[in-house]
N, C-alpha and C positions, 0 to 999 in steps of 0.2 A: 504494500500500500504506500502511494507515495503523500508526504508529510511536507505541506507546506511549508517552508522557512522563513520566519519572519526576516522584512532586513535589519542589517547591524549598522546602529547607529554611527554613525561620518567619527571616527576619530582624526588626531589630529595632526594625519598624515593626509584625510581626505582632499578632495576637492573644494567641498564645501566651507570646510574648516578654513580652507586658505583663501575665500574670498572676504574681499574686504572692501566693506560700504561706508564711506566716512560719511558725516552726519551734514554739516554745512555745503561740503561743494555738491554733495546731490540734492538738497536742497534747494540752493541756489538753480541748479539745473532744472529740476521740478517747476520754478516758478518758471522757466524758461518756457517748459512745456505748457504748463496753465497759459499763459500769456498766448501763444501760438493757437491752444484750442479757443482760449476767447475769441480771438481775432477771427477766426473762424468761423465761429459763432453768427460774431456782427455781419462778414459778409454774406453768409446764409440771410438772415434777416434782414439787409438793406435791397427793398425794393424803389426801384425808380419809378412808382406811380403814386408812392409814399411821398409825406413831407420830409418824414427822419430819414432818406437816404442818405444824404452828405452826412447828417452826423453817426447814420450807423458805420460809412466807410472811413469818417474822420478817427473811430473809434477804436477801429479794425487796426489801422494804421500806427494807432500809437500804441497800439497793445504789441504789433511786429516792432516795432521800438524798443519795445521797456524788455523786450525777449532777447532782445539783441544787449541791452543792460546786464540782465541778470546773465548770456553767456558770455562777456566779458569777466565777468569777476567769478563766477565757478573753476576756470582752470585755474584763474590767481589764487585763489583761495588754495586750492586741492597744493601748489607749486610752495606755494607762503607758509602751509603748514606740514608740509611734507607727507601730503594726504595722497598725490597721485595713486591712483589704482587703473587695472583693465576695467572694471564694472563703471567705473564716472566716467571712461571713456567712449564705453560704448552705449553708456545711459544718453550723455551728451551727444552720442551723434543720432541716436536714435530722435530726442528733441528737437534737435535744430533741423532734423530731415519733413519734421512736422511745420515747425515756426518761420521757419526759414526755406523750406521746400515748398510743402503743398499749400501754404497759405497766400507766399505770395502768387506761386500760381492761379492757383483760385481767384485773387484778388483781379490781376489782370485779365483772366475770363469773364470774370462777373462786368469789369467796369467798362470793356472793352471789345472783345473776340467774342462776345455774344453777342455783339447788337451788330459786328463786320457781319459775323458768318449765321446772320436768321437763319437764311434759308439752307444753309450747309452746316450745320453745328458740329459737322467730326472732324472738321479743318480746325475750327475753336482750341477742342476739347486738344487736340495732335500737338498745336504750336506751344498751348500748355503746361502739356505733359513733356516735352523735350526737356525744359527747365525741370522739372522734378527730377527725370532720370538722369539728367546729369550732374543735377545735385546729387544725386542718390551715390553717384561712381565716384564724384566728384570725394565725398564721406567717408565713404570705401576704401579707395585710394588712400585717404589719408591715414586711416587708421589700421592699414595692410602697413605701410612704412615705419606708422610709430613703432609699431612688433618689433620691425627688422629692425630698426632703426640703432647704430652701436654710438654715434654722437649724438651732441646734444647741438643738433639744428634750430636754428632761431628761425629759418623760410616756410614757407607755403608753396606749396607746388599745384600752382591754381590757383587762381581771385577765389579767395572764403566765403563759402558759402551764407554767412552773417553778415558780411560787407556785401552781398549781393542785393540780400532780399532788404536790409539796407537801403539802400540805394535805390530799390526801385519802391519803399516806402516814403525815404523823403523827397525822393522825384515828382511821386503822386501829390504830395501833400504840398508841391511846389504850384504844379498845375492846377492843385483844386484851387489856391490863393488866385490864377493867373486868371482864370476862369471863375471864378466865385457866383456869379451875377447865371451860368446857365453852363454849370459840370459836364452833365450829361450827353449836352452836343456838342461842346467843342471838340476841337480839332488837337488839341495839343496831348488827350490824351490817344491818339494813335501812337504817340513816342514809345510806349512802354511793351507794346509788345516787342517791336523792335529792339529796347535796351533787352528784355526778355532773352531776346532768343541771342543778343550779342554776350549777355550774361552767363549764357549757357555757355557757348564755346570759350570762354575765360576761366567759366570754372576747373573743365577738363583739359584747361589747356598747357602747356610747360612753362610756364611764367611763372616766376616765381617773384614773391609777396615776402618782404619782413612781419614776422609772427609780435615784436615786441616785448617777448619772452624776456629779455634781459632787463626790461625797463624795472628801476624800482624807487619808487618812491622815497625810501630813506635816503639815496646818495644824495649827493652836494652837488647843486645848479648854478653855473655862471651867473652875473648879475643880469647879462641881459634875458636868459631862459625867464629867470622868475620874475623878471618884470611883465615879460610877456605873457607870463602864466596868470600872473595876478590882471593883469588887463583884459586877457580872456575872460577869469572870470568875472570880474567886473562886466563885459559885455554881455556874458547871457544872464548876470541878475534883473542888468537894464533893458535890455530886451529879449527878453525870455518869449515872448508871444512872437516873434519873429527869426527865433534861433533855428524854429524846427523846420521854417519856410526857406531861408537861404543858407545858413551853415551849415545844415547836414547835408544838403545835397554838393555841396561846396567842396565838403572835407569829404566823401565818399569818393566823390568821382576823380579830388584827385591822387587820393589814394589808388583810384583803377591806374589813371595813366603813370602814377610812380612807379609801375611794375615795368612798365617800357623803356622808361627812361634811367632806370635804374643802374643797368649795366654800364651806361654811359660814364657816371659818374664817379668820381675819384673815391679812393678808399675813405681817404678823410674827411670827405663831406659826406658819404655816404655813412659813416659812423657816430658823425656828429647829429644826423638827422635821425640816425637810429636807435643811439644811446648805449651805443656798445662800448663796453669798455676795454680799454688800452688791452690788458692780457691775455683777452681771449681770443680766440680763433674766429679769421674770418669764413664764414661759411658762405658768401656771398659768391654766384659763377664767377 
């Protein structure tokens, strides 16, 4: 007679035993995700026959924002306290494939490639979905590398999938301002499909991106950094209603074209822009 065995619980040689979930950077990440499904949310519910359409898509927008916040500081967090794990890495890309993949998709079909393609809607839904699946590889990629990975690389191999969807948040939210007076017919948002699909091939593509991984707050700033620093923020206290309309789309894009012109540039200004410090290794091509 054969006799069930129960299983024997994970000692602490198992698998299980040696995973490890630190509490804040997946947290942090978490809110990444909450953010990314609200957004999601809003654009499911904003209809254009509606009053609240602009403010269900202004809504959507700032929530892809504050996602793009919270994955800024989960990897600093998990690096600052010595938390790195494989589980917050693949929790994090699993988020950002949500926040940053299917939403801004989504968003661009809803505000746009649905009302191009009425009468063809699987054109819509195709130019869409490129942007997701190259995000998706674009993710993949990266976190195939981290594995292998035996240095400790400060680049991206690909425009970041955060700085994309990014980018085509504060674009939008650039337009909606430009447009304010009648969103839904203008002309200006046709751009985004197009950034869309340009987006796409930057993600998957061999350009490489400084990751910022060296930046840290406690070191010492020339006097002119931190004037400038304090100026900055002096400028978005004072106009904070207008940071989100020209700055971010400002400082995104030219972050895209810094990856072009990058190579170009001399070690030492390329270091200085990047905050690397004297000792270490250039990992730049």
């Amino acid at each position: 007679m054969n006799v069930p065995i129960a299983p024997r619980p994970p000692d602490d040689d198992s698998d299980e035993s040696r995973l490890k979930i630190y509490f804040l950077p997946n947290l942090l990440t978490a809110g990444n995700l909450f953010c990314g499904f609200v957004a999601l949310t809003k654009i499911v519910e904003a209809d254009p026959a509606t009053d609240n359409y602009i403010s269900q898509i202004y809504l959507a927008l700032i929530f892809i924002l504050l996602a793009c916040i919270f994955d800024l500081f989960d990897g600093r967090a998990a690096r600052w306290g010595g938390a790195e794990s494989p589980f917050g890495r693949e929790f994090d890309s699993l988020a950002d494939l949500i926040s940053f993949g299917v939403a801004p998709a989504f968003l661009v079909h809803r505000i746009v490639l649905r009302d191009v393609f009425a009468d063809h809607p699987q054109f819509g839904w195709y130019i869409a979905s490129i942007y997701l699946i190259c995000g998706a590889f674009r993710l993949a990629r990266f976190n195939v590398l981290s594995t292998y990975a035996t240095g400790g690389s400060k680049d991206f191999v690909g425009f970041p999938i955060p700085s994309a969807a990014a980018l085509v948040a504060s674009l939008t939210l650039f337009i909606m301002w430009v447009e304010e007076k009648d969103f839904t017919k203008g002309r200006w948002r046709y751009l985004l499909p197009v950034l869309l699909l340009f987006l796409s091939w930057m993600m998957i593509s061999h350009v490489r991106y400084p990751s910022f991984k060296s930046l840290n707050l406690r070191a010492t700033r020339t006097f002119t950094k931190t004037l400038v620093a304090i100026l900055f923020v002096g400028c978005v206290l004072v106009l904070q209603e207008k940071i989100l309309v020209f700055i971010l789309p400002l400082f995104f894009t030219t972050y895209l074209i810094y990856g072009f012109v990058r190579p170009s540039i001399s070690r030492a200004m390329r270091r200085e822009i990047e905050e690397e410090d004297e000792d270490e290794p250039d990992t730049a091509p």
